[in-house]
C-alpha positions in Angstrom: -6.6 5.4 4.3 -8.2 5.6 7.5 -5.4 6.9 9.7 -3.9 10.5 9.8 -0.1 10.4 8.3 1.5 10.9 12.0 0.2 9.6 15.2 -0.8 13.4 15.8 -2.9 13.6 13.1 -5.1 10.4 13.3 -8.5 12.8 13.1 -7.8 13.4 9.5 -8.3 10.9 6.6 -5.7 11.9 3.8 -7.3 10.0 0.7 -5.2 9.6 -2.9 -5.2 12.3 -5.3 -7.9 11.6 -8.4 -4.7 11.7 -10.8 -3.4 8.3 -9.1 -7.4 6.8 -8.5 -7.1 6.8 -12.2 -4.2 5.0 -13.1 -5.0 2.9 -10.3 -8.0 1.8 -12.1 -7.0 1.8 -15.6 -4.2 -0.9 -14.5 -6.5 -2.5 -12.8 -8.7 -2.5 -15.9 -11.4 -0.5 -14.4 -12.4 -1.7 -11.2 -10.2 -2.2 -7.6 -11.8 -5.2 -6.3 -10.5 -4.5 -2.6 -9.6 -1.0 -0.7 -8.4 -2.6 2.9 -8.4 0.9 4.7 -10.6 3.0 3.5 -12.7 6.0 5.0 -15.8 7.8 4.5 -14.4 10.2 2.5 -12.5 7.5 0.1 -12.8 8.2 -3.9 -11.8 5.1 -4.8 -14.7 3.2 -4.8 -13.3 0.0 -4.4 -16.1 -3.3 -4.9 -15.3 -4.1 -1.1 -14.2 -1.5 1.1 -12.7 -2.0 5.1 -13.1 1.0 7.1 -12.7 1.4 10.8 -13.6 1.2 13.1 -16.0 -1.4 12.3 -13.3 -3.1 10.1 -9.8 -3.6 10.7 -8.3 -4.0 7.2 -5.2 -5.9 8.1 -7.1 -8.7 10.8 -9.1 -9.4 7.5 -8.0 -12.2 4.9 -7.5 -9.7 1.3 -8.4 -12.9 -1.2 -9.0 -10.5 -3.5 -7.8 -10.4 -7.2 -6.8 -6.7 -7.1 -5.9 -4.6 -4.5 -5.2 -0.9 -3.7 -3.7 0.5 -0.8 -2.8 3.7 0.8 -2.2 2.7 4.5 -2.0 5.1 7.4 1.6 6.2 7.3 1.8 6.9 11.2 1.7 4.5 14.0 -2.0 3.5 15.0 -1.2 3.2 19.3 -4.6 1.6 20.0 -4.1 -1.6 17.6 0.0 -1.4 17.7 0.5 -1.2 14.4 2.4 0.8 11.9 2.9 0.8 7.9 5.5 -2.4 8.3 1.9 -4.2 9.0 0.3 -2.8 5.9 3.2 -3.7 3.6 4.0 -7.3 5.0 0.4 -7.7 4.4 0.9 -6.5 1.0 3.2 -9.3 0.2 2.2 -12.0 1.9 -0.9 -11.5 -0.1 0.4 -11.7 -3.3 2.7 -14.7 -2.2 -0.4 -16.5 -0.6 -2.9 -15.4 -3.0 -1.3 -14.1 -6.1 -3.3 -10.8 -5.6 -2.3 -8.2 -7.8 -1.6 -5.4 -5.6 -0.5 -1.5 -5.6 0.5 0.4 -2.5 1.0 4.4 -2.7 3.9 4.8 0.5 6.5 7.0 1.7 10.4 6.4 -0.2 11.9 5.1 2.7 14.1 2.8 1.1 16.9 2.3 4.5 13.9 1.3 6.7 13.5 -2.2 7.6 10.0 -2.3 6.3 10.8 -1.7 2.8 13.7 -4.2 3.1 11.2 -6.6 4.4 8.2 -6.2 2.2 9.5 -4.3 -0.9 12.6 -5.4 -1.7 12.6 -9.0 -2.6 9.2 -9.2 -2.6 7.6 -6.3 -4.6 8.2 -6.9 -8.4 8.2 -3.0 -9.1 8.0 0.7 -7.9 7.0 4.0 -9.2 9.0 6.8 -7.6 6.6 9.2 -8.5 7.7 13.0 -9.8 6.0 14.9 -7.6 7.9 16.7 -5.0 5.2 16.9 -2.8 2.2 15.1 -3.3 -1.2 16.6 -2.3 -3.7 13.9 -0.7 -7.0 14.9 0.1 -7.7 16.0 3.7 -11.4 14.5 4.8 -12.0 14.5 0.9 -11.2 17.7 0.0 -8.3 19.2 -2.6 -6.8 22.0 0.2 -3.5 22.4 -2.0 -1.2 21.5 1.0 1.5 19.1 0.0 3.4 15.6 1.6 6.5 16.6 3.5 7.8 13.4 1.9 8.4 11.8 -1.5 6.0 9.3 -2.3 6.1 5.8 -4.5 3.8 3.3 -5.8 4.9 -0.3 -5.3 3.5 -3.3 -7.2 3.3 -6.9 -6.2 2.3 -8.3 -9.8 3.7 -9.9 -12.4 2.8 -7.4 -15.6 6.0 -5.4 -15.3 4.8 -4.3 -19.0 1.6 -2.7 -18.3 2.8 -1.0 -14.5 5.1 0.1 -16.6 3.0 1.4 -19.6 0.3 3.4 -16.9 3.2 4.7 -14.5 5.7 5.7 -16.5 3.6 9.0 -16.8 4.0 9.4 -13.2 7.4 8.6 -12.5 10.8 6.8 -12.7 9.3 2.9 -12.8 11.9 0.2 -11.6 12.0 -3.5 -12.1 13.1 -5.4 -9.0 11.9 -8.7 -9.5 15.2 -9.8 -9.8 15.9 -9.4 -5.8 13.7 -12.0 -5.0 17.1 -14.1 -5.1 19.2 -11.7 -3.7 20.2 -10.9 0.1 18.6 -7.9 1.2 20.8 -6.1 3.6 23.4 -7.8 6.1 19.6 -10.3 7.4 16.5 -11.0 6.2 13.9 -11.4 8.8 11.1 -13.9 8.1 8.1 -12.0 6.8 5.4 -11.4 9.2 2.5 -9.2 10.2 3.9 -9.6 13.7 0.6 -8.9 15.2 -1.6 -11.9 16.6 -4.6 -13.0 14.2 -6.3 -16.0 15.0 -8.4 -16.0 12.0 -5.7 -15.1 9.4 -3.3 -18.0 11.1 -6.1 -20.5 10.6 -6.3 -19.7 6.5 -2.3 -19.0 6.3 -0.9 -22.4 8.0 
């Protein structure tokens, strides 16, 4: 990710643990063919790679067949977005081009962006053991630890194999089965609710 995990902290790039890079990869069979917000200090070494500021990751069209993402977990002030963006991305994606995609997030299952772009739209999550989850800082392992619990979410249809790689890693969920259900007392059309002339002209 690209962005610092509050808006105070936006100097620091807090990359995914190796542990996770790995099963990341070995579900994806090897290779992450897109990382949309990655930084100079990313190990995942995805085949394409958006970083900013030259690239904005979510004003760029992710036809990709798989896809990892750790998005910026704060809000980003100077492009007015937050991690609702990132995950509405996630799934429309999947729904537009049936990418197979994996998203390492915060458990905030009461917010409105998980009722959005998780439930009813993911088709599995791996609340991960670990009580606090050590990302790198600017690429480095400084032993300090997330202040939140953390979950990897998967738009996908193998429920078998997410399940066979993340088990290891946590308590893994299938929701698929809320994609008929009503999520909460509305559901609000899913949306990136940012303007993107480029991405409207592929997605009408």
């Amino acid at each position: 990710m690209s962005a610092g995990r509050t808006v105070n902290s936006q100097n620091q790039s807090w990359g995914t643990p190796q542990k996770y890079v790995n099963a990341v990869k070995k579900f994806f069979g090897g290779e992450i063919s897109l990382d949309p917000c990655s930084n100079e200090y990313s190990i995942v070494k995805a085949q394409t790679e958006f970083l900013l500021p030259k690239t904005d990751g979510l004003r760029e069209i992710w036809n990709y067949p798989t896809i990892y993402v750790n998005p910026p977990y704060g809000a980003d002030r100077e492009r007015g977005t937050t991690i609702k963006n990132w995950l509405a991305k996630c799934a429309i994606s999947h729904r537009d081009f049936h990418s197979e995609i994996l998203a390492l997030i915060p458990v905030a299952t009461n917010t409105g962006h998980w009722k959005q772009s998780v439930f009813g739209q993911a088709n599995a999550i791996c609340f991960l053991y670990d009580t606090r989850l050590k990302f790198l800082e600017n690429g480095l392992d400084t032993g300090k630890g997330a202040p939140m619990s953390c979950a990897m979410i998967y738009w996908g249809i193998n429920f078998e194999k997410f399940y066979d790689v993340f088990i290891e890693y946590g308590a893994v969920v299938e929701i698929s089965s809320l994609k008929k259900a009503k999520i909460a007392n509305k559901r609000k059309l899913l949306t990136l609710d940012f303007d993107n002339e480029e991405y409207a002209q592929h997605h009408t």
